[in-house]
Structures are given as C-alpha cells and as structure tokens.
N, CA, C and O of each residue as an XYZ file, in Angstrom:
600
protein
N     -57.092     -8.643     33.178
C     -56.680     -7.488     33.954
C     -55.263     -7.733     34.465
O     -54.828     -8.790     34.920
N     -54.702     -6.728     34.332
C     -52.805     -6.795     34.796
C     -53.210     -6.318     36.448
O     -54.075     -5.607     36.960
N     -51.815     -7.317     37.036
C     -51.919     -6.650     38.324
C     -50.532     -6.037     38.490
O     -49.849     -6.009     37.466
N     -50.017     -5.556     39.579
C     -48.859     -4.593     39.783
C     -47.841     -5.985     39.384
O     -47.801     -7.190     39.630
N     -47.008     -4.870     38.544
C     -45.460     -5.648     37.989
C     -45.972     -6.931     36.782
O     -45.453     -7.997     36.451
N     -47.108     -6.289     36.396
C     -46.893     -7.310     34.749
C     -47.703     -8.402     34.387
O     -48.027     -8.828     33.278
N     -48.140     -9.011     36.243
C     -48.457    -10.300     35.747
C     -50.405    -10.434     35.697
O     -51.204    -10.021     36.537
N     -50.670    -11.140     34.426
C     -51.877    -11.041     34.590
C     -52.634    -11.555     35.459
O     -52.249    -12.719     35.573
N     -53.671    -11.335     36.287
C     -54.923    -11.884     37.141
C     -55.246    -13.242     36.348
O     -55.341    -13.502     35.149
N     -55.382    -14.043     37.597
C     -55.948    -15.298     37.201
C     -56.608    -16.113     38.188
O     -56.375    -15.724     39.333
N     -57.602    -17.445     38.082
C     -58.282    -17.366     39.075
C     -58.203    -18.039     40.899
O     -57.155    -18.473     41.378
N     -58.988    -18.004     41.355
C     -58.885    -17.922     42.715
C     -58.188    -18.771     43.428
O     -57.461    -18.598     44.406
N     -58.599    -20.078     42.606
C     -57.434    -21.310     43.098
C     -56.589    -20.970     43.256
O     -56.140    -21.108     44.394
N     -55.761    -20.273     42.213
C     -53.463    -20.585     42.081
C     -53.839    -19.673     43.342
O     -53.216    -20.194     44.268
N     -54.467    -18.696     43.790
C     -54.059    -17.742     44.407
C     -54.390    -18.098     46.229
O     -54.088    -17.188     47.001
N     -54.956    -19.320     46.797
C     -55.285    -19.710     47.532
C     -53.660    -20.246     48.218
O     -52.771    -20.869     47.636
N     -53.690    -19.827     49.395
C     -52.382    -20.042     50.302
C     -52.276    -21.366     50.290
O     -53.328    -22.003     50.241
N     -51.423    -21.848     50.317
C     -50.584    -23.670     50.467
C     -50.027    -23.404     51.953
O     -49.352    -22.413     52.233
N     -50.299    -24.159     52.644
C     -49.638    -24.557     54.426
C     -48.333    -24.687     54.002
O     -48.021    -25.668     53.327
N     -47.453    -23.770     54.323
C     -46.170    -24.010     53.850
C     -45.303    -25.388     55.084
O     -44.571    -26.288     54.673
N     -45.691    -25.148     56.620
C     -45.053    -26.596     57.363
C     -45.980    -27.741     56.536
O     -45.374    -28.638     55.949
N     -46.926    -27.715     56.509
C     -47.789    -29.562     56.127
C     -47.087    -29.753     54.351
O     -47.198    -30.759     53.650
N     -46.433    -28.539     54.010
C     -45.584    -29.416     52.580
C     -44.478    -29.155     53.030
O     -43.795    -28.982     52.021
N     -43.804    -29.001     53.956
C     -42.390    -29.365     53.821
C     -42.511    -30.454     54.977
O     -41.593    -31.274     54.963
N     -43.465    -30.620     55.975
C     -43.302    -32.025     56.310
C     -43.565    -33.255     55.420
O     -42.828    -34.241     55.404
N     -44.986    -33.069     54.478
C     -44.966    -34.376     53.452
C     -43.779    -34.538     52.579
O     -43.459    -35.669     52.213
N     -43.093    -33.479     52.213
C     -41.689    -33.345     51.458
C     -40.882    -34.378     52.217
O     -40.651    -35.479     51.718
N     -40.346    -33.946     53.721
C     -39.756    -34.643     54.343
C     -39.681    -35.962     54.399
O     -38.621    -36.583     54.329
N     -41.444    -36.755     54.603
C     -41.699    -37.755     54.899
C     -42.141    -38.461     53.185
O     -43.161    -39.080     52.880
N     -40.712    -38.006     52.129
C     -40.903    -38.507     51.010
C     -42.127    -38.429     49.929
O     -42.078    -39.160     48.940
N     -43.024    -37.700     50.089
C     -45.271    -37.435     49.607
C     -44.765    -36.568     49.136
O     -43.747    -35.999     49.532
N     -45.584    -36.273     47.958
C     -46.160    -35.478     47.395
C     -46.641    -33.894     48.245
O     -47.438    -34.050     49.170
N     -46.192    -32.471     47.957
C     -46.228    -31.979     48.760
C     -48.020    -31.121     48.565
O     -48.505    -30.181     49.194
N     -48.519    -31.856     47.573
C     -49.669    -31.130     47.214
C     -51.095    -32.280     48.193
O     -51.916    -31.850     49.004
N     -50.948    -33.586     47.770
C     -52.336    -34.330     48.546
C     -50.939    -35.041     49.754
O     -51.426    -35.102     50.883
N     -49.756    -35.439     49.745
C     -49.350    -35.693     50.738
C     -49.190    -37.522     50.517
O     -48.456    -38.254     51.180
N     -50.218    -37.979     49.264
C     -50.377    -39.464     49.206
C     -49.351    -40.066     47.753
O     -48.876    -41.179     47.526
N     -49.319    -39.291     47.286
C     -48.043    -40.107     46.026
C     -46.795    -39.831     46.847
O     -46.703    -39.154     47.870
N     -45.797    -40.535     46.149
C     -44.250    -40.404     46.468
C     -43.937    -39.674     45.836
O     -44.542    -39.524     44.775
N     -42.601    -38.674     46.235
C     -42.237    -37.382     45.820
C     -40.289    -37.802     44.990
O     -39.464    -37.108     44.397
N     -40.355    -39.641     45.532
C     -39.081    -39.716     44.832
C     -39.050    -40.670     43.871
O     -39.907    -41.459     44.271
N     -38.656    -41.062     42.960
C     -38.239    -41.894     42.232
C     -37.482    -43.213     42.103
O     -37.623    -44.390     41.771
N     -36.369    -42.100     42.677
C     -35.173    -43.132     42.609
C     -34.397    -42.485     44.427
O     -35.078    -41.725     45.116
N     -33.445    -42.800     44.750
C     -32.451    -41.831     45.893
C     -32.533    -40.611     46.055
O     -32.776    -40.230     47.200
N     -32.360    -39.584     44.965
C     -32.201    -38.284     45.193
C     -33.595    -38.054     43.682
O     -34.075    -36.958     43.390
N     -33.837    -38.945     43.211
C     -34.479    -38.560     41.939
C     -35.946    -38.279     42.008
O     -36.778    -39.186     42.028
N     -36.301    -36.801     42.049
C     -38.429    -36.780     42.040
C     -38.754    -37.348     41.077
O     -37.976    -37.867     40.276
N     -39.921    -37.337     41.010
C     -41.005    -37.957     40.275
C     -41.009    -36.545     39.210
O     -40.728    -35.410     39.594
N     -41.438    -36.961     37.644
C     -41.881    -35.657     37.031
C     -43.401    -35.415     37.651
O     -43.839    -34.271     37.524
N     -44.241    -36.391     38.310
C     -45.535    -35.555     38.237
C     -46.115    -36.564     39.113
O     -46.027    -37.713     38.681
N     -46.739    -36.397     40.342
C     -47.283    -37.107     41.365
C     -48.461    -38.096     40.530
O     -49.232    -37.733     39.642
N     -48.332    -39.245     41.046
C     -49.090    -40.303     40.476
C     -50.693    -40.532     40.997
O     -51.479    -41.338     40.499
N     -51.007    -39.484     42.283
C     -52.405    -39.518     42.698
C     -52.500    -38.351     42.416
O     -52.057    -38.600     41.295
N     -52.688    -37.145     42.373
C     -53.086    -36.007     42.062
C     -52.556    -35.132     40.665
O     -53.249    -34.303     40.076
N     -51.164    -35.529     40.295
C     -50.864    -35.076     38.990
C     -50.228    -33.915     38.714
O     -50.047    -33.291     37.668
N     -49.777    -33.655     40.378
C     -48.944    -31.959     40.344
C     -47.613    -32.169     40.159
O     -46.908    -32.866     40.889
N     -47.200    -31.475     39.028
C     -46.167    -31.434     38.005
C     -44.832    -31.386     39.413
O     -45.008    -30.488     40.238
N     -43.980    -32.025     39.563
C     -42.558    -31.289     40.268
C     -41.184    -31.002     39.327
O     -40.107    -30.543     39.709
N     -41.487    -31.326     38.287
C     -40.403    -31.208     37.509
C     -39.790    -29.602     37.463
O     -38.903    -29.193     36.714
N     -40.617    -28.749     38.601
C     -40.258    -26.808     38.396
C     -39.733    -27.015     39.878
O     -40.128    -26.217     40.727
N     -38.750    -28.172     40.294
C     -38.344    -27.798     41.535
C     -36.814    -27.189     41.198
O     -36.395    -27.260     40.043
N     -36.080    -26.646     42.159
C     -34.697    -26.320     42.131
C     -33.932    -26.402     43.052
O     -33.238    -25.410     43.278
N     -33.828    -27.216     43.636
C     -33.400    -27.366     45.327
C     -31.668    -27.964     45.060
O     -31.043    -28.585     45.920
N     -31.235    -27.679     43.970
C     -29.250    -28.006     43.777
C     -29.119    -28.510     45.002
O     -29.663    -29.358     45.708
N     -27.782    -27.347     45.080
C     -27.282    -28.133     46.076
C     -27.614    -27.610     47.785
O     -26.856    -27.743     48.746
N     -28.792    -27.081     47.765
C     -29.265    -26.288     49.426
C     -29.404    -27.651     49.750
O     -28.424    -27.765     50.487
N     -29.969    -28.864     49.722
C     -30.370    -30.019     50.344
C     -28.674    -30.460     51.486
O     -28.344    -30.532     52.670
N     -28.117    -30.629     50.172
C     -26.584    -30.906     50.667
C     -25.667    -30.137     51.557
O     -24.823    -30.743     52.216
N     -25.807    -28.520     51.633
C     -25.388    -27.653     52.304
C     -26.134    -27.932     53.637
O     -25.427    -28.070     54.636
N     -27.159    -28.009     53.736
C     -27.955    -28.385     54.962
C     -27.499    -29.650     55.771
O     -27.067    -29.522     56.916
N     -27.597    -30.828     55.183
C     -26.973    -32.035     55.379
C     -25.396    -31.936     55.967
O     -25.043    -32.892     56.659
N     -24.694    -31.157     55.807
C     -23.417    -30.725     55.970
C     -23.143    -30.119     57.140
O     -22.205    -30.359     57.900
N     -24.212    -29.129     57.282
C     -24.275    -27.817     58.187
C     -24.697    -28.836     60.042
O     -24.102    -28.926     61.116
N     -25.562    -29.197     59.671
C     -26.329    -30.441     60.509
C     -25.283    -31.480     60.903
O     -24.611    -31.711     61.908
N     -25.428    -32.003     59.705
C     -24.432    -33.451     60.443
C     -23.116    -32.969     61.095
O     -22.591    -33.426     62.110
N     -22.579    -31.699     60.113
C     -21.119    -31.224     60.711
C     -21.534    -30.657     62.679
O     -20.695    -30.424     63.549
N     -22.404    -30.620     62.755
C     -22.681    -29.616     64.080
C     -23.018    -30.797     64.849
O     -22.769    -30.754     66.054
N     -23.590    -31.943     64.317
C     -23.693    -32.941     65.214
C     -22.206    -33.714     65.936
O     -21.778    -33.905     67.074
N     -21.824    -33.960     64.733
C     -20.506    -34.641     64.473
C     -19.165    -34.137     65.141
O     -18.224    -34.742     65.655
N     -19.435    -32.808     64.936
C     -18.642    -32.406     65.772
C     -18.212    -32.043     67.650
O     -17.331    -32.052     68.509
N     -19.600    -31.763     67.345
C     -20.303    -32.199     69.001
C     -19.941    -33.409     69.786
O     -19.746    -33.393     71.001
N     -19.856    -34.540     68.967
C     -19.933    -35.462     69.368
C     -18.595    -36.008     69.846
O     -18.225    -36.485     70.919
N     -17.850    -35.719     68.396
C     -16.352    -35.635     69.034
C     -15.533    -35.145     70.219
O     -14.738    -35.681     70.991
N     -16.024    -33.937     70.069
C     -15.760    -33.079     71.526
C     -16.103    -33.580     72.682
O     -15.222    -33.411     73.524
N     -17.131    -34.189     73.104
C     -17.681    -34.503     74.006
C     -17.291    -35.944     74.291
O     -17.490    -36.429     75.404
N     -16.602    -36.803     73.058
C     -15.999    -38.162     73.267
C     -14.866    -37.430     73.824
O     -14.831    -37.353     75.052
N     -13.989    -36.912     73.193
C     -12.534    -36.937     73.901
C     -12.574    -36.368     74.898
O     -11.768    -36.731     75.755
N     -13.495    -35.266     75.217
C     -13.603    -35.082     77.005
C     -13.413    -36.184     78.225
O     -12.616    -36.135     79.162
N     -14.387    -37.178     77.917
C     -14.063    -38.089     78.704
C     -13.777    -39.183     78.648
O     -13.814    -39.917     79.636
N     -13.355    -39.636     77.271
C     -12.767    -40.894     76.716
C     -11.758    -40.354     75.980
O     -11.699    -39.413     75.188
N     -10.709    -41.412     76.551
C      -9.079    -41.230     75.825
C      -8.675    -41.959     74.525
O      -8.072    -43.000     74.788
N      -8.822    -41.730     73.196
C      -8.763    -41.991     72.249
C      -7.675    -41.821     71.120
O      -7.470    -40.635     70.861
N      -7.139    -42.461     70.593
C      -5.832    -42.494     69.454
C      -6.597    -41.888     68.359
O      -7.774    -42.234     68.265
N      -6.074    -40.941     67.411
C      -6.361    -40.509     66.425
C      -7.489    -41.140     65.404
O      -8.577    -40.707     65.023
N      -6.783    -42.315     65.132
C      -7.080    -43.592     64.227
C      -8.490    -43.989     64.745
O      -9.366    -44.358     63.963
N      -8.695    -43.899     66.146
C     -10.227    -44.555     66.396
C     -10.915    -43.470     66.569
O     -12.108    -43.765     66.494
N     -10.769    -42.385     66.760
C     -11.493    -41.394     66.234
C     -12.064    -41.112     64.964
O     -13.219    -40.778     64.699
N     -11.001    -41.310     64.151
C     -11.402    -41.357     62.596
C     -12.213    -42.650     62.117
O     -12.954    -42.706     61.136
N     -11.903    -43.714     63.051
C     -12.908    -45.017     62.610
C     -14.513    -44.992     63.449
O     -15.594    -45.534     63.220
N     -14.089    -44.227     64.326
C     -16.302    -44.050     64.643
C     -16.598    -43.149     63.686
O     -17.479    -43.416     62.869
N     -15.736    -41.642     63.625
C     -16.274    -40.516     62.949
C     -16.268    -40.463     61.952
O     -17.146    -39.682     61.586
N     -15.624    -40.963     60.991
C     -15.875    -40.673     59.627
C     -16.996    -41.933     59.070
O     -17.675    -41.535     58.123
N     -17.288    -43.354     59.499
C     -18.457    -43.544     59.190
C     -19.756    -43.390     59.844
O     -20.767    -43.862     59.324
N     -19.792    -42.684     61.084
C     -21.090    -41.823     61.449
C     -21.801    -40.582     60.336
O     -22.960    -40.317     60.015
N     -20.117    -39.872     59.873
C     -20.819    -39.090     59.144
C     -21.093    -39.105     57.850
O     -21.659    -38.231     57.194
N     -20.498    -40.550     57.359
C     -21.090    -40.792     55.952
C     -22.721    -41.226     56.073
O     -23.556    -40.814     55.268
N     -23.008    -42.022     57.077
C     -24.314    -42.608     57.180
C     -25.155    -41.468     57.372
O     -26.094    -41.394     56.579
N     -25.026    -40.299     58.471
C     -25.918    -39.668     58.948
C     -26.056    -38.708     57.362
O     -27.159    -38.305     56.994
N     -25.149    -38.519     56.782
C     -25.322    -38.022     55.571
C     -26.424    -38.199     54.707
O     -27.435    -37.609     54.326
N     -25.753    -39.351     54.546
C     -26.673    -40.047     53.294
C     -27.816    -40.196     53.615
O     -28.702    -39.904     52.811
N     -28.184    -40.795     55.140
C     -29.967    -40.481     55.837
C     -30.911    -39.450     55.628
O     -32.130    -39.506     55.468
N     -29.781    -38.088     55.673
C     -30.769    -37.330     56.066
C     -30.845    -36.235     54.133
O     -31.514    -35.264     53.780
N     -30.210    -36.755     53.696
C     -29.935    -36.120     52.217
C     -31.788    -36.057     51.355
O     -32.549    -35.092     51.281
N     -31.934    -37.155     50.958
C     -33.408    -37.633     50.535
C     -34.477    -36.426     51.384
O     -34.854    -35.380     50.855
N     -34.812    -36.842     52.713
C     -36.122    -36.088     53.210
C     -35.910    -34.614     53.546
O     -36.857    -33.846     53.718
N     -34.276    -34.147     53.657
C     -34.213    -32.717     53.199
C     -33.826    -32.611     51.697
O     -33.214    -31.551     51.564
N     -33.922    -33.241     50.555
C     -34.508    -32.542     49.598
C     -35.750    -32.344     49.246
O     -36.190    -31.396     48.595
N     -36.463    -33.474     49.789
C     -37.736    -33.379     49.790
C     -38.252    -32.352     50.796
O     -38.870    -31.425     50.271
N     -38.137    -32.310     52.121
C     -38.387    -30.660     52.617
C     -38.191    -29.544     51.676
O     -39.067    -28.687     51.554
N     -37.206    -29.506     51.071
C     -36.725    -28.063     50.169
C     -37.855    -28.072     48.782
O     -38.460    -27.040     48.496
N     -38.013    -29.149     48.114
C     -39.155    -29.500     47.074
C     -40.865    -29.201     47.676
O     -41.734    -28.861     46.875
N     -41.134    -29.362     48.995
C     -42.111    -29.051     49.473
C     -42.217    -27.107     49.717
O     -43.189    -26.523     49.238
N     -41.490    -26.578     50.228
C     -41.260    -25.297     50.815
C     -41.484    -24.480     49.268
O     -42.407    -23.737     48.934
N     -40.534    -24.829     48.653
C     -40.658    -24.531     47.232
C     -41.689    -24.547     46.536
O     -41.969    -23.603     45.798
N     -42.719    -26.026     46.689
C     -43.866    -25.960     46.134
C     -45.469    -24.563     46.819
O     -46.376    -23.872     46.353
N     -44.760    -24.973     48.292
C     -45.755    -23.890     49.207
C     -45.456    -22.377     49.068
O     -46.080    -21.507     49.674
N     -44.298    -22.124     48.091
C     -44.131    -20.776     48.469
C     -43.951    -20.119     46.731
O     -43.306    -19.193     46.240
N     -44.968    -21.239     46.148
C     -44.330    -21.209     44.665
C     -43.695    -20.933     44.025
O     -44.174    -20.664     42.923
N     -42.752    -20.839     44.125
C     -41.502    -20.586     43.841
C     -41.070    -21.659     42.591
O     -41.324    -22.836     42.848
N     -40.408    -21.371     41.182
C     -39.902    -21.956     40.291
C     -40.762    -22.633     39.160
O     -40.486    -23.561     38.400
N     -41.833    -21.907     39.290
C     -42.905    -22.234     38.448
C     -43.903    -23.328     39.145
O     -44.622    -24.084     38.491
N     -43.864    -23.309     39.984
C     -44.823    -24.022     40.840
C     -46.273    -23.003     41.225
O     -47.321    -23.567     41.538
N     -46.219    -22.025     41.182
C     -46.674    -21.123     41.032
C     -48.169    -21.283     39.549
O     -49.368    -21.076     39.732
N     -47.694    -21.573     38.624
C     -48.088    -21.564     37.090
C     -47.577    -20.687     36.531
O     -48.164    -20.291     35.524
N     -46.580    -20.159     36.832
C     -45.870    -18.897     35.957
C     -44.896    -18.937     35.333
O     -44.100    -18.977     36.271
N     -44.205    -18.962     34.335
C     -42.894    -19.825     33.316
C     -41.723    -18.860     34.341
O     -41.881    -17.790     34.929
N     -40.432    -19.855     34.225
C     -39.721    -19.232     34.248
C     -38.663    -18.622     33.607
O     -37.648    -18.225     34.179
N     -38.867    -18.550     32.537
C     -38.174    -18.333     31.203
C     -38.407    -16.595     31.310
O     -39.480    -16.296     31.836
N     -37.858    -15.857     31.037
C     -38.348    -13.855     30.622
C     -38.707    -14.022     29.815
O     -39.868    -13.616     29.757
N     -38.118    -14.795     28.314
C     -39.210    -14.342     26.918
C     -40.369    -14.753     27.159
O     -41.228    -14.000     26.700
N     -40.922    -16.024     27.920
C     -42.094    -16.498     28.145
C     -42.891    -15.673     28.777
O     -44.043    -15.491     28.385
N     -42.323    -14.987     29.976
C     -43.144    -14.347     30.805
C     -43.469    -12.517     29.670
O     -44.480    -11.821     29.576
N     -42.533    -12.421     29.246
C     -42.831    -11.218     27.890
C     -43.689    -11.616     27.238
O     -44.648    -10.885     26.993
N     -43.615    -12.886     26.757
C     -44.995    -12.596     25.775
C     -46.424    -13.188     26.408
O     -47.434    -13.298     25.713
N     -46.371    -13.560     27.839
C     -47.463    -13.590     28.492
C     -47.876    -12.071     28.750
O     -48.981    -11.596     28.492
N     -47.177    -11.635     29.107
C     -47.361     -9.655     29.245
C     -48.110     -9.316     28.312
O     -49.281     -9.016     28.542
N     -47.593     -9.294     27.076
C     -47.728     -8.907     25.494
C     -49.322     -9.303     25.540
O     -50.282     -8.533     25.514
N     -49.308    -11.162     25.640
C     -50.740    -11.523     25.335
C     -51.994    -10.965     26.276
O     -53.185    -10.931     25.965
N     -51.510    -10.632     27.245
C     -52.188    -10.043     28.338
C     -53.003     -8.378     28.010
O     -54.138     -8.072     28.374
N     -52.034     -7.503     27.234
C     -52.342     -6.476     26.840
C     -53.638     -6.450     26.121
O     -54.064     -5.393     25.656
C-alpha cells in the first residue's frame, strides 16, 4: 500500500519514534546512537561503517561540515568572551594575548569537534534523516521503489 507522496508502507518497527536527546547524547558521549553500547568512532573524526554490538549501519550519516561550524560558533563565543573580560581587568601586550588565545582555541577546538560530530550523527540517526530511515537516497532508487511498489 502507497502512502501520501510515493513512499510505500512498511512495518511497524522503522516507524516507531527514536528519543531524539538519548541519541544525540550517546552520539556525544562517542556510542552508538541506536543501543548506546558500541563506539560510534573509529578513528578522530572517523565512524564506524556499522556498530559492532547491534549492527546499525552509520555509513548514511552526513554531518560535513555542521560539526565544525558549531565548534567555531561555540568556541568563537567562548573565546571571545574570554578575551574581553581578560583585558577588562588585566593589562596585556598584544603578543600575550595571542599566546593564551590562540592555543585555548586550538585545544577547545579540537575537544569539542569528535562528540559534536557525534551529536550531529545521533540527531540524524533519530530523525532519520539520510537513509537512516531505510529509504535510499539516490531518486532513481527511490523511482524504482515507487515503480516496484505499484
């Protein structure tokens, strides 16, 4: 049976809601955003193709570069804060400004890069989005799922 806009009915499981905070916190805290107990990274920035306790595929994530824009947005608002609030009441030469601040914000960077991509890989998985879902994301694919559906 087709439902509105093409796509065929299928069963009750895919269609059962995912806690979208409890997977973008296991995202965060590096898990698997489906049981929460495999690791969701590989390598630094690298997922897993397919969780090693439960077996849910992540290779349909797409999280580019939102992880990094975030990381940016954040650390820049921290960072900058921080500055402001040093030279308010500490008198500082250019040069030592640039020697706390620019390696605060390489570190806080690089910290927080990993568990917000993994937040964004979780949110993604809860909101199925990118074939996490079970639905291709290809159009000819999803055409001739239509087609076969008829």
């Amino acid at each position: 049976m087709l439902e509105f806009g093409g796509k065929a009915a299928h069963d009750v499981q895919q269609d059962a809601p995912r806690d979208t905070w409890r997977a973008v916190k296991r995202g965060l805290l590096g898990r698997c955003p489906n049981c929460g107990e495999g690791k969701l990274f590989r390598a630094y920035l690298k997922p897993v193709d397919a969780c090693s306790d439960c077996g849910e595929e992540m290779i349909h994530h797409r999280a580019d570069d939102f992880p990094a824009y975030l990381a940016i947005f954040i650390v820049g608002h921290i960072v900058v804060a921080g500055f402001m609030a040093t030279d308010s009441w500490l008198v500082l030469e250019s040069w030592q400004h640039l020697l706390i601040w620019i390696p605060v914000t390489i570190v806080m960077t690089l910290a927080m890069l990993q568990p917000i991509k993994g937040g964004v890989i979780g949110l993604q998985w809860a909101l199925r989005m990118h074939g996490f879902g079970g639905e291709s994301e290809d159009p000819l694919l999803a055409d001739a799922t239509y087609e076969d559906a008829r």
